[in-house]
N, C-alpha and C positions, 0 to 999 in steps of 0.2 A: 479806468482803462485796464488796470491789474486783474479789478473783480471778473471783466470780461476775458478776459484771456483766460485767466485762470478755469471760467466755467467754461470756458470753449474747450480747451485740456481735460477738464474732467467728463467733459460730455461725450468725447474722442474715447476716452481714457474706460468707459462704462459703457459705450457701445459694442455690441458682439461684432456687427458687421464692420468695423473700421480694420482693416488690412496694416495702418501702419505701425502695429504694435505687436509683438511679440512674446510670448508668454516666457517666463525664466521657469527653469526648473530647481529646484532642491538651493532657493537663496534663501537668504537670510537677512537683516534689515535689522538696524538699530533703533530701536522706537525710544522714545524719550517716555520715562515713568518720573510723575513728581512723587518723593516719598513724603509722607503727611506723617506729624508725629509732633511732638515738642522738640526733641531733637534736633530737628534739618530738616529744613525744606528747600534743598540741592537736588537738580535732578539728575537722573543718573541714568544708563542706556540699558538697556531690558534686549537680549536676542528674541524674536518672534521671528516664526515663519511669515513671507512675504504673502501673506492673502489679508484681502481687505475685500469688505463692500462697496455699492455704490455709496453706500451712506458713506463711509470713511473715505472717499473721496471727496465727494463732494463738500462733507464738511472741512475737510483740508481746503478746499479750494473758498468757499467763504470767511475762512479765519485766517484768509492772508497769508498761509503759508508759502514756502518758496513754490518756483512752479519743480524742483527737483525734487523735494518731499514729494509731492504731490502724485511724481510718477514712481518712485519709489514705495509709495505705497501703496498704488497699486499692486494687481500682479504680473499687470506686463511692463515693457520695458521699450522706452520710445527710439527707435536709434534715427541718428544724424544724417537726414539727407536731407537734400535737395529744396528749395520750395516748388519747384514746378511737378515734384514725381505725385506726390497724391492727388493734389488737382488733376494732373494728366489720366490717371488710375480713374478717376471717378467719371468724368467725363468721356474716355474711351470705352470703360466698361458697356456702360448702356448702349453707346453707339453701334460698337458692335455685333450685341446682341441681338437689337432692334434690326438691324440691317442681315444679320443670321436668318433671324423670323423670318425677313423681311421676303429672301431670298427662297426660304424654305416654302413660303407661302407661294410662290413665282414657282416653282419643282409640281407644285400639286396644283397650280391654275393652268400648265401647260398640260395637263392630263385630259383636258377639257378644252378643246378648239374652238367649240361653240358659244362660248361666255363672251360676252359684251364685256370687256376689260375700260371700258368708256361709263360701267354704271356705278354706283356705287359702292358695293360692298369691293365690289376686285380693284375699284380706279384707288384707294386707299393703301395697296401694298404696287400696285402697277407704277404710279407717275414718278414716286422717288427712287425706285430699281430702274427704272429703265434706260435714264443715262446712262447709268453702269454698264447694263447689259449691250446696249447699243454700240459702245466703245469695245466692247471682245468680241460683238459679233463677225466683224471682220478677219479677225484672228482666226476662233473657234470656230472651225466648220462644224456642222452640224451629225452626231455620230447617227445614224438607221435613219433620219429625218425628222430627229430631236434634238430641239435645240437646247445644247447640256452647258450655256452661259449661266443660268443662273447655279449650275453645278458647282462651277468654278469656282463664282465668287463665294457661294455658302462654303468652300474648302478653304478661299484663302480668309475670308473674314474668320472662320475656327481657327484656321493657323496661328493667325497674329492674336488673336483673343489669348489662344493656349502658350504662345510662345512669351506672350509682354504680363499679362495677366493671369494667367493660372497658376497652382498650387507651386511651381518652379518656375515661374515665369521671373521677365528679368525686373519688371517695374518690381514685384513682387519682394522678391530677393533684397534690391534696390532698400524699399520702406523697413522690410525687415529686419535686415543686417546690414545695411548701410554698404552694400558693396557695391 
């Protein structure tokens, strides 16, 4: 059960795209050096700059080491949050996006009156936008005799995208610095 944690951490730990890890700048890290000699075989702690490979992870994470080594030797640095925020991160990411597209693709099929939104290539971005839409159409009237619903939601799905998930976003912030 350890082995798997531990390679779950380091696979987090070695992934570019994983958001909940933070790079440290100008540390430093206590590496354990055994000295070899007739003398003494005491180990003693060696300063190295905080960069490793995947390999030096990973084999940290097969030879049982703690799981605090293990991010320690990386180069980033895991901070304390939440268990619900990086699930929430990974799963709203796509969602959003999809439904961005989704939206964006509804802005350029209403360019187009004449398309049968009933066939197939259009009923693919049409039947799961349209609840959406259907629900502000009452609200949003329509500006020239364009319907600018799916305007909307393409503005507020980038909002909440940019605001929870982007580069200062608060999930973000969140995983990173644990605030």
């Amino acid at each position: 059960m350890m082995n798997a944690i531990l390679l779950a951490i380091a696979a987090l730990a070695t992934t570019p795209s994983c958001m909940g890890f933070a790079p440290i700048h100008h540390a430093v890290r206590a590496m354990p050096s055994v000295l070899t000699g007739p003398t003494s075989t005491a180990t003693s702690f060696v300063s190295a700059p905080l960069e490793a490979s995947p390999v030096d992870v990973m084999d940290l994470a097969l030879n049982n080491d703690a799981v605090v080594g293990m991010v320690a030797s990386s180069s980033m640095l895991l901070s304390e949050t939440e268990a619900w925020v990086q699930p929430l991160s990974l799963v709203l990411g796509p969602f959003l996006n999809l439904f961005s597209f989704a939206m964006l693709c509804r802005i350029v099929l209403s360019w187009y009156p004449n398309a049968n939104i009933n066939e197939f290539p259009f009923n693919i971005v049409v039947w799961p936008t349209e609840p959406l839409l259907r629900i502000t159409r009452g609200s949003v009237p329509p500006a020239f005799g364009v319907d600018i619903t799916p305007v909307v939601w393409l503005g507020l799905f980038t909002f909440v995208n940019e605001i929870l998930l982007g580069q200062q976003g608060l999930l973000t912030m969140k995983m990173k610095y644990g605030i």
